[in-house]
Each structure stands twice: as C-alpha cells, then as structure tokens.
ROZAVO-117656 format. One line per field, with one value per residue: residue in one letter; residue number from 0; x, y, z of N, C-alpha, C in turn. Coordinates in steps of 0.02 Angstrom, whole numbers. Each point is the difference from the previous one (the first is absolute). Layout:
REM ROZAVO-117656
code <- [A|...]
pos <- [NUM|...]
npx <- [X|...]
npy <- [Y|...]
npz <- [Z|...]
capx <- [X|...]
capy <- [Y|...]
capz <- [Z|...]
cpx <- [X|...]
cpy <- [Y|...]
cpz <- [Z|...]
REM end
This chain:
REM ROZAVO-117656
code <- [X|X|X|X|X|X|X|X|X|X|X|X|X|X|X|X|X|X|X|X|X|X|X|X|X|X|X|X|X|X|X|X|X|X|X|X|X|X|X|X|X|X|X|X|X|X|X|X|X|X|X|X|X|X|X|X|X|X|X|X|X|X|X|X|X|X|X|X|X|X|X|X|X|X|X|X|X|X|X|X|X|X|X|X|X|X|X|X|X|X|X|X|X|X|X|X|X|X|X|X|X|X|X|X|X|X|X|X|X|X|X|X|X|X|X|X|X|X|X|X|X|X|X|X|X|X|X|X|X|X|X|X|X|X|X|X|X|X|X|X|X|X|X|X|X|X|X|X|X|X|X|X|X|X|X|X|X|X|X|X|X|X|X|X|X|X|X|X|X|X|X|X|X|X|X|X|X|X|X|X|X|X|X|X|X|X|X|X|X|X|X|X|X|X|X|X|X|X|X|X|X|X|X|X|X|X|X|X|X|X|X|X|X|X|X|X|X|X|X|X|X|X|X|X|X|X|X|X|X|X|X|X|X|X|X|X|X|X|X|X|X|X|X|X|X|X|X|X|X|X|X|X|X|X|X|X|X|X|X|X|X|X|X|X|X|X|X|X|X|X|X|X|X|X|X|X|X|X|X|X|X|X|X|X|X|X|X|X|X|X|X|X|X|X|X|X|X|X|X|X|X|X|X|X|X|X|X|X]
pos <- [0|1|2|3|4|5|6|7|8|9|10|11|12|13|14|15|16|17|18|19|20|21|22|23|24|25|26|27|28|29|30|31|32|33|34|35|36|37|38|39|40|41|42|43|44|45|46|47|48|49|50|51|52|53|54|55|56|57|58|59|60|61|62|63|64|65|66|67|68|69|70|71|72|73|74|75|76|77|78|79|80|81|82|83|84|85|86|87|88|89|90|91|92|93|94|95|96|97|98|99|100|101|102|103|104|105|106|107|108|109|110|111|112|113|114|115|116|117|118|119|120|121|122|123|124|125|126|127|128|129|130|131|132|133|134|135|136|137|138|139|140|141|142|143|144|145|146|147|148|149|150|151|152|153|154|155|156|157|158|159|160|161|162|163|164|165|166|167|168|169|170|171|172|173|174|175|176|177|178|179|180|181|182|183|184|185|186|187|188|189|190|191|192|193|194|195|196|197|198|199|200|201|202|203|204|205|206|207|208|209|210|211|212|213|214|215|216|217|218|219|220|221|222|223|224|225|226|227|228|229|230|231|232|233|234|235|236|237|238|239|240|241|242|243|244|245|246|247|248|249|250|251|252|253|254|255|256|257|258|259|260|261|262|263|264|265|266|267|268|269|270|271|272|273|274|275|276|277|278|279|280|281|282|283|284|285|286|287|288|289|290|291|292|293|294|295|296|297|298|299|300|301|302|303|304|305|306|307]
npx <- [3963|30|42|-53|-5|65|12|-56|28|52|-58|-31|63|1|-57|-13|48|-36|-33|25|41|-58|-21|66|-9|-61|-28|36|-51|-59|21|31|-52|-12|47|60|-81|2|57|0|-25|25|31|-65|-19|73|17|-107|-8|49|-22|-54|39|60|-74|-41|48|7|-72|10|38|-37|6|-48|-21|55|9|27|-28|-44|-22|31|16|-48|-72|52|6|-51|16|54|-3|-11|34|30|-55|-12|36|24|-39|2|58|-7|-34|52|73|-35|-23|43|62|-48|-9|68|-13|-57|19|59|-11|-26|63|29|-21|14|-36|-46|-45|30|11|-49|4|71|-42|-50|12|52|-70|-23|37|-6|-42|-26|55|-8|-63|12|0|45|50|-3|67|-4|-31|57|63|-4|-6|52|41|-19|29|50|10|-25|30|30|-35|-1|27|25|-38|26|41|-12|-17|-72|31|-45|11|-52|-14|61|-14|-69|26|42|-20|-60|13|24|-67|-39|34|-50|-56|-7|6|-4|-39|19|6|-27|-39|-18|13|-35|-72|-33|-23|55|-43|-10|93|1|-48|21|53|-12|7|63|19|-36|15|54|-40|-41|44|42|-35|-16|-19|-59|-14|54|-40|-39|37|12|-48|-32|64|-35|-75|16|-1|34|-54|21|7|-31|35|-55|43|-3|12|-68|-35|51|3|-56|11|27|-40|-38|36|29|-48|52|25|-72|-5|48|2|-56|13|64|-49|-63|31|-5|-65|-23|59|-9|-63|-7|63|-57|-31|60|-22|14|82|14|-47|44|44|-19|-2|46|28|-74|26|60|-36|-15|42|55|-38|7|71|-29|-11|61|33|-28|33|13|-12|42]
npy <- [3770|37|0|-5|3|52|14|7|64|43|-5|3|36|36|19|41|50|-20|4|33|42|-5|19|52|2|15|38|22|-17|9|30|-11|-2|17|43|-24|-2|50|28|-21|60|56|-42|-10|43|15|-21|11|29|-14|-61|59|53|-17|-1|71|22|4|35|51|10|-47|-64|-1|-19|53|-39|58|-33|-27|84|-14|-63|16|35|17|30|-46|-65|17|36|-53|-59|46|37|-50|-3|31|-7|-67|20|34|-41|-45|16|-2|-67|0|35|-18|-56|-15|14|-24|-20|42|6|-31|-14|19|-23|74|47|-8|3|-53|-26|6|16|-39|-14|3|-7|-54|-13|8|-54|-47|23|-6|-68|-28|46|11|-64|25|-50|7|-16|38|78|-24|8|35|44|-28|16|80|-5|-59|64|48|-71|-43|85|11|-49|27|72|-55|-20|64|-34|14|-57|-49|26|0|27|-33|-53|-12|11|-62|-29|26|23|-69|2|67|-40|-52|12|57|-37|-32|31|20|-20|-50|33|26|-23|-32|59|14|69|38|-4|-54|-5|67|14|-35|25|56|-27|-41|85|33|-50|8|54|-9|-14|56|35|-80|36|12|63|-60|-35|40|21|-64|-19|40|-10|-70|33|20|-74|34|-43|-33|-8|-68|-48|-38|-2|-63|-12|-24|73|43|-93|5|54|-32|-55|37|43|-70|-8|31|39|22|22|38|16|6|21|34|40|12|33|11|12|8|24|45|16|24|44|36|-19|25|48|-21|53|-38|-54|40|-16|-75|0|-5|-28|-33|-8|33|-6|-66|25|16|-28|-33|47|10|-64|-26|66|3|-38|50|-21|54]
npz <- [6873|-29|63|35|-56|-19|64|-12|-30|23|30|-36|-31|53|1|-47|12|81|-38|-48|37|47|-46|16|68|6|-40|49|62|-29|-27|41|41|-54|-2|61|31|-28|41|34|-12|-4|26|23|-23|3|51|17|-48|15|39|-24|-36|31|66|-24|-35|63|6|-49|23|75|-19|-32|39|28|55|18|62|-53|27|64|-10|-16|50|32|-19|-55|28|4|-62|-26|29|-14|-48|-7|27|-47|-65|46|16|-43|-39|51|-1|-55|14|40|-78|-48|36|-4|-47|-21|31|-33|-55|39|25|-63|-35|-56|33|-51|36|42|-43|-25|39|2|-75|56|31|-28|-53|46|17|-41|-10|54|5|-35|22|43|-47|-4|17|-67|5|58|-46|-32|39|39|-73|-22|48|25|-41|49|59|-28|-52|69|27|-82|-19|49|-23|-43|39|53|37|-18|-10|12|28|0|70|-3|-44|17|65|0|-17|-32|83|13|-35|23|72|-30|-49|75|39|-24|31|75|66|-8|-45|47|46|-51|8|24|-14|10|-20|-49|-4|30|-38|-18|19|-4|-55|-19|25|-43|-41|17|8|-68|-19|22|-38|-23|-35|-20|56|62|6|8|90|14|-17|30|44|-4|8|47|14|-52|-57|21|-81|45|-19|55|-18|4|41|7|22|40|45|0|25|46|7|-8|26|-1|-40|-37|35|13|-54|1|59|-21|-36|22|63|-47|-54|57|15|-54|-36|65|-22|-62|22|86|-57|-25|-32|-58|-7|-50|25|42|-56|-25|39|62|-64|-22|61|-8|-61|33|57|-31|-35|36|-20|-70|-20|40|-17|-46|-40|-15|-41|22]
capx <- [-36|41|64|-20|-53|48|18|-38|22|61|-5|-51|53|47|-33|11|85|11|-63|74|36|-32|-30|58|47|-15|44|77|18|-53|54|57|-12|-31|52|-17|-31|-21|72|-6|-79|25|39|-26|-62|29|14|-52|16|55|-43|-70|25|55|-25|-60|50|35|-54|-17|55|-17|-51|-48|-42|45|-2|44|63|37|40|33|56|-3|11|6|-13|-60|-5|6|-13|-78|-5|35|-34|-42|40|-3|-73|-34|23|-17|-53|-33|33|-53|-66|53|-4|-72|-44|52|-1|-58|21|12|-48|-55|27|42|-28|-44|-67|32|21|71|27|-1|6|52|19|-19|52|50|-4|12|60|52|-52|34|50|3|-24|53|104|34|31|-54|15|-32|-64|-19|-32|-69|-47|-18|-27|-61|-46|8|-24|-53|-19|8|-40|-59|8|-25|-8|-43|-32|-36|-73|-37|-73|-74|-52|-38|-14|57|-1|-50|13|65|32|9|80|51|35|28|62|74|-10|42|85|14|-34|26|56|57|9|48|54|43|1|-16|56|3|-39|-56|8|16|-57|-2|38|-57|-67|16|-3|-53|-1|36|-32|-76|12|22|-73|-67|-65|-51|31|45|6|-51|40|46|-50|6|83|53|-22|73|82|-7|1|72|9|53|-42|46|5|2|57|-46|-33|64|26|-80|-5|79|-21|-47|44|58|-13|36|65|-28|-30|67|7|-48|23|74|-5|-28|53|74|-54|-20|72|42|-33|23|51|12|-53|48|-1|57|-9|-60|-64|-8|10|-59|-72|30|-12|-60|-31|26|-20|-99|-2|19|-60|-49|3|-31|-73|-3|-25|-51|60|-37|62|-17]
capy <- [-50|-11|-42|-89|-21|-18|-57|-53|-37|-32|-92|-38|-2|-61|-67|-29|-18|-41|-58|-9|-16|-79|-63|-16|-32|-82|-14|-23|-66|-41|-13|-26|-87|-32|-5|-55|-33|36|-20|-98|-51|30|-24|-53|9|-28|-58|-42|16|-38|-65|-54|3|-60|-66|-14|4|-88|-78|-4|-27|-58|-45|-22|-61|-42|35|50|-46|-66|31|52|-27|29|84|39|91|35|1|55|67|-15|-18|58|27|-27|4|91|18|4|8|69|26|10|72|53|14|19|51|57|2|56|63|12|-5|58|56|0|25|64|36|49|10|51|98|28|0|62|43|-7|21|63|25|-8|25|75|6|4|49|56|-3|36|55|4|-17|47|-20|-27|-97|-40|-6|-59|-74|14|-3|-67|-42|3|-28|-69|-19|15|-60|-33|-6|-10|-81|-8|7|-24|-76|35|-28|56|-49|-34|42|15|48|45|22|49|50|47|-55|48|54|-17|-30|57|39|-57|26|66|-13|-43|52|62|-22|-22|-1|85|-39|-15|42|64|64|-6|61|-35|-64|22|4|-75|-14|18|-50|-62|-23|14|-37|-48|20|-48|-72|-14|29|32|44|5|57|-2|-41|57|57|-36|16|90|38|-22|10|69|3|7|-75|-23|-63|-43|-62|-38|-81|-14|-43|-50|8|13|-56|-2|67|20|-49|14|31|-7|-60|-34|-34|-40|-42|-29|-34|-41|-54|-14|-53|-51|-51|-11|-56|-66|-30|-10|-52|-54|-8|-52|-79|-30|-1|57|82|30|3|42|68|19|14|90|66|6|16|37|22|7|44|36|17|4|16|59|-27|-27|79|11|60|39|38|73]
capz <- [-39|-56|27|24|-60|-9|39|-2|-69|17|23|-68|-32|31|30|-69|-13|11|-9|-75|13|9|-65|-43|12|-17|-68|0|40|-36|-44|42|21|-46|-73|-6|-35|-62|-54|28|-25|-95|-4|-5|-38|-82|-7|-12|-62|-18|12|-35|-44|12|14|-59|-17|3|-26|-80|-19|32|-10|41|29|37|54|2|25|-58|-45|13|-47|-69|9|71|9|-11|55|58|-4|17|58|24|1|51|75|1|-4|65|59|0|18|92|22|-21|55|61|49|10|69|61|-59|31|90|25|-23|48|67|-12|-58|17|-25|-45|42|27|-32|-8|49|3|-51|-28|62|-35|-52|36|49|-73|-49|37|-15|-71|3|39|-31|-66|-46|-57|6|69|-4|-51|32|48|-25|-6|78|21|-71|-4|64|-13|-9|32|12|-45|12|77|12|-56|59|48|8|57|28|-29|43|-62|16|2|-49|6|11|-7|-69|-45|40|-9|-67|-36|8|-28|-75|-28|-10|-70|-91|22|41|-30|-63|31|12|-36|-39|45|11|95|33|15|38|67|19|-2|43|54|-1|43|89|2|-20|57|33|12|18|70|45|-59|20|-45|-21|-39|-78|-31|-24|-33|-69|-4|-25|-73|-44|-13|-50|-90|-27|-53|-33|6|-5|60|-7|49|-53|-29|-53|-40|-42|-59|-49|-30|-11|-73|-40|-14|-23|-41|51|44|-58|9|63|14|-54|11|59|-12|-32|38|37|-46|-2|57|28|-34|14|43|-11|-35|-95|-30|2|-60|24|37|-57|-46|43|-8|-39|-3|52|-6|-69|-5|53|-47|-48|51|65|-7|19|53|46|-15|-30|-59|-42|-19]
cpx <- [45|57|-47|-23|92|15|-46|17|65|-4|-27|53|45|-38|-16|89|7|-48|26|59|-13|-8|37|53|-47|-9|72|-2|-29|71|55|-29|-38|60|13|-3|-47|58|-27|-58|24|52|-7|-66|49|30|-34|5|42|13|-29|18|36|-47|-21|66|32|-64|-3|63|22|-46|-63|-24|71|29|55|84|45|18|64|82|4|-1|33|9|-67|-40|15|-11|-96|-16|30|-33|-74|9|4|-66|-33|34|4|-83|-36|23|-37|-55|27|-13|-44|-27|58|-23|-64|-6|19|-26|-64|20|38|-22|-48|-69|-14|-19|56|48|-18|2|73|28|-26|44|57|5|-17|69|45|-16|57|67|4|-3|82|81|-8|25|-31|10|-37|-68|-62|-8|-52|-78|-5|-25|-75|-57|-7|-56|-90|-35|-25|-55|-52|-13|-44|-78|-72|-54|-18|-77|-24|-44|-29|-46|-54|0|63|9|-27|24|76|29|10|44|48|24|16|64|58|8|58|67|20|-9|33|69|63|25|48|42|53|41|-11|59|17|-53|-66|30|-7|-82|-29|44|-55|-92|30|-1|-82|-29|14|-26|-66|31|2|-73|-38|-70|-32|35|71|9|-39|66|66|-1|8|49|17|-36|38|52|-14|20|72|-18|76|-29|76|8|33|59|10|9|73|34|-30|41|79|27|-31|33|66|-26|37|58|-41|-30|73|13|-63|16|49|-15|-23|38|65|-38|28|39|26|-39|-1|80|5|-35|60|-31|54|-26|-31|-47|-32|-4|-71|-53|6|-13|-64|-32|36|-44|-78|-1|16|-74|-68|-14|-41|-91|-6|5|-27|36|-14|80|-12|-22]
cpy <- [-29|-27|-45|-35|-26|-62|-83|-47|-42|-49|-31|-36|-68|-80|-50|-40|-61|-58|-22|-62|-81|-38|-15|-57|-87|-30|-19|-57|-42|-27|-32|-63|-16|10|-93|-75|14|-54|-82|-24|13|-65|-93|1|-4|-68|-40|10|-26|-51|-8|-19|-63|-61|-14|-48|-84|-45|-5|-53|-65|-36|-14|-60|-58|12|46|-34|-38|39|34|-22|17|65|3|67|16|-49|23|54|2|18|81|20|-9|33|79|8|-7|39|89|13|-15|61|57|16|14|59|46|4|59|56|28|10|61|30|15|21|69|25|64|-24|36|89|2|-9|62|66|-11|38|92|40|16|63|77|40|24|70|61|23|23|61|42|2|55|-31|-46|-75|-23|-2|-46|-68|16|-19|-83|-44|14|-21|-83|11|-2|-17|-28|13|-12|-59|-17|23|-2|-59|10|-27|10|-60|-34|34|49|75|46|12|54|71|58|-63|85|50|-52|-22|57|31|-54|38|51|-19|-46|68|71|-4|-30|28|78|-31|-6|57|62|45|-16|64|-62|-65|36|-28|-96|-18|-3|-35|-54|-9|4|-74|-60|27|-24|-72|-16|15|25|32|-3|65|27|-22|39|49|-9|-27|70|15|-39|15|79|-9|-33|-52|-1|-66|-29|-64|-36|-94|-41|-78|-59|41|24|-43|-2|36|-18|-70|8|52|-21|-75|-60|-37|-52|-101|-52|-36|-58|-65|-54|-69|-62|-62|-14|-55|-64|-28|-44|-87|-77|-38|-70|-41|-18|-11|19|35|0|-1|51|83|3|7|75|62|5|27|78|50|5|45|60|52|-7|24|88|-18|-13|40|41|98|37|52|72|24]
cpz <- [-54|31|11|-72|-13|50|-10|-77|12|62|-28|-43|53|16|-74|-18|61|-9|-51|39|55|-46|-51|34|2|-66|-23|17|-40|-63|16|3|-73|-61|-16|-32|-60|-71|6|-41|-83|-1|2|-50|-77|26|-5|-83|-37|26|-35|-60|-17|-16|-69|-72|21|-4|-52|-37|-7|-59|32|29|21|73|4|15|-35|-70|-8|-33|-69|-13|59|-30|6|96|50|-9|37|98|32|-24|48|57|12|-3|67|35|-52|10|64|10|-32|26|61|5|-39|60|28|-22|44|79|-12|-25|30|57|0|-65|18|-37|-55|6|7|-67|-62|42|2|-81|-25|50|-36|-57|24|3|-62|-41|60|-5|-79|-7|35|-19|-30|-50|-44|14|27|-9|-48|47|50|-36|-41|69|-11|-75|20|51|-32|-47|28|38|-11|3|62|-13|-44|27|34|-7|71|40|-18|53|-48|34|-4|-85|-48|16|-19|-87|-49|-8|-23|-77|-32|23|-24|-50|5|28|-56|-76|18|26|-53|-72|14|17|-45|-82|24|38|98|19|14|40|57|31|-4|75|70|-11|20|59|29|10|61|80|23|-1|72|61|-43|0|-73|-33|-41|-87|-60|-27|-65|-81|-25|-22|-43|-74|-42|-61|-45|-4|-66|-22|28|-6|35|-23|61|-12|-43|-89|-52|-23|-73|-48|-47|-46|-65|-34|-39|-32|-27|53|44|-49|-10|49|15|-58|11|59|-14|-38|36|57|-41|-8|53|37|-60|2|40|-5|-28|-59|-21|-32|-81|17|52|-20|-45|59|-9|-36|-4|53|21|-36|45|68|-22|-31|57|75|9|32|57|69|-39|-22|-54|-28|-16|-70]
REM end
C-alpha cells in the first residue's frame, strides 16, 4: 500500500513537471512572436508624443486668421515644423492602432489563460524555495530566495485577478473558497516567503504544488484541502507593494529633490518655448524665475505633499 500511494505520488509529480514544462514553452512562444511589436508600439507611442507636442508648439507660434501657406516666407521652421508634425502625429497614431490590433491577435491566439499562468508561477515559486532550501552556499542562497520572493509576487498579482465567473451558481458555490485562498496567499504564502523560517518555506513548497495540482484537476475537495494546509503557516507582517505603489512610496519620500525637479522642468518648458516664439532672453528670464518660484511653492498642493 505504502509503495503504490509512493508510486502514484511520483506520477502525480511528473505529470505536474510536464504540464510545467508545456506551458512554459508557450509562454516562450507567446513572447517571441509578441517582444517585437511590444518595442514598435513603445516606440511609436513617444513619437505620437513628440508630434503633438511639435504640432501644438508650431500653431501657437503662427499668426492667426492667415492661411499657413502665405506663411511660410516669413515662418518656415514654425511651418514645417507644423506640416511634419502633422504627418508623424497621423502616421504614429495609425501604426498605434496597427499594432494594438497585432498585439491583441496574439494574445488571443498564444496568450496564457490566467490558471495557466498562475499554475506556471506557483510551479516556479515551488521550484526556487526548493532550490534555496537545498544550496549550501549562503551566495547562492540569497539569490534563490530573492527569485522565489519575485516568483511569488508575481503569483500574487496573478492571483489577485483570478475571477470565478458571472455564473451566479458557481459563485454561490465555490466564490467564498476562492477569495479565501487569494486572501491566504497574499496574507500567508507570500509574506513566508518572504520572511518565514525553511521549515515553513518547506511546507509552502508543497502547498504550491498542491496548488498547481487543483489547477491542473480541480476538485471542491481539493480546494477545502488547500485552505486547511495554508491555514498551518504562521502569519508574518509583510506588506506587499506593488510597483505602482513603490513609485508612490519612494516618490513621497524624497520630497525636496522631487520639488526640485518638478520646478526646474517647468521653467525649462517656459523658457524653451518663449525662446522659440523668438522673445528675448530678458523677457524669458523674467517669466522664468516666477514660475520657477510658483511650482517651486506649489508643488506641495499640487501632490498633495505634507512636510514631516
């Protein structure tokens, strides 16, 4: 009884490492045909930005209520800068709508689902915890435990968006199991992870596969049992930010360099743009400094900044 309960485990184990190893390699592919045009669209979405910019910039500049054409002996920079902006602005924002549609095409055709994609991170974050558990050597064990801390983010993220349906009856029945096993990987899983002794990562290792198991052949039961073992492991204060929220954080911590820089741009705007109406530079200086001074002093109201 005890060799077959063993054997049934060690195919359980393999059919999990190749269901890993399938959804890893289309995740590869899903990535390959989409890197890309990812870069193409980052790359036309600043050149739509820097058009509008140009266009907005060569109309202000222009006289009004004269045709463009009978201006151009007098302005040609601020006319052609005009007409070339024109010309980018359309022709980035068609290639934007382009290739979102390409974007979208594959992500519908190779994009994971998000089971499989969590089921690919809790796998991982298994995989790493193990490895860690395992190095001897301390170097190595620092980086393992940072991997499996990125991997088991990542699942949290995933596993934060996990939605059970508009099906009222599935909700009904299993919604309350799933919000309590988001709750304990975000409030348990991850916060061990990130703090927790190797006696409780050993025992997390084995809830992920636990884990990547009901994904792969989900059951009611399974998901009961799965609740259960993570209710086992000792709650650690961790508070998970996310990178939204660490821009926030690091952002509100350094007020003054940031009060500096928000200031500096703005008076380097003003200048730069009174320059090319062709004012001169005193007149560009007395704007300047005031406006330097009113961002400067208002840049505490305007994020809503609070001094320690």
């Amino acid at each position: 009884m005890n060799d077959k309960s063993a054997g049934e485990k060690i195919k359980e184990l393999r059919e999990l490492e190749d269901e890993f190893t399938r959804l890893l390699e289309n995740e590869m592919i899903y990535y390959d045909e989409i890197d890309l045009w990812k870069k193409l669209r980052k790359i036309f979405a600043f050149l739509f930005i820097v058009s509008m910019c140009a266009t907005f910039i060569s109309l202000i500049s222009l006289p009004e209520g004269v045709p463009v054409l009978d201006l151009f002996p007098d302005y040609p920079l601020q006319v052609s800068s005009l007409f070339v902006g024109i010309g980018l602005l359309t022709t980035s924002a068609a290639a934007l709508q382009l290739l979102s549609d390409k974007i979208s095409k594959i992500w519908n055709e190779l994009g994971l689902h998000r089971e499989e994609r969590i089921y690919l991170r809790a796998y991982e974050t298994s995989a790493t915890i193990d490895s860690y558990l395992s190095e001897p050597n301390p170097r190595r064990k620092i980086y393992f435990k940072r991997l499996a801390l990125q991997n088991a983010r990542e699942l949290t993220e995933n596993v934060d968006g996990w939605k059970y349906g508009n099906i009222r009856l599935i909700a009904n029945l299993i919604g309350d199991k799933i919000d309590l096993l988001k709750d304990n990987i975000r409030r348990l899983v991850l916060s061990n992870v990130a703090k927790g002794d190797e006696k409780t990562l050993e025992k997390i290792s084995k809830i992920l596969l636990k884990l990547c198991g009901y994904i792969h052949s989900p059951s009611l039961d399974e998901l009961d049992e799965l609740n259960n073992m993570m209710k086992e492991i000792p709650f650690k204060e961790y508070k998970y930010l996310t990178r939204k929220e660490k821009t926030s954080a690091y952002f509100y911590s350094k007020p003054r360099i940031f009060r500096l820089i928000f200031a500096s741009s703005i008076t380097i705007i003003v200048v730069a743009v009174l320059l090319y109406l062709e004012q001169n530079l005193g007149l560009a200086i007395a704007v300047g400094v005031p406006c330097f001074w009113g961002a400067f002093t208002g840049f505490d109201k305007i994020f809503r900044m609070k001094e320690k």
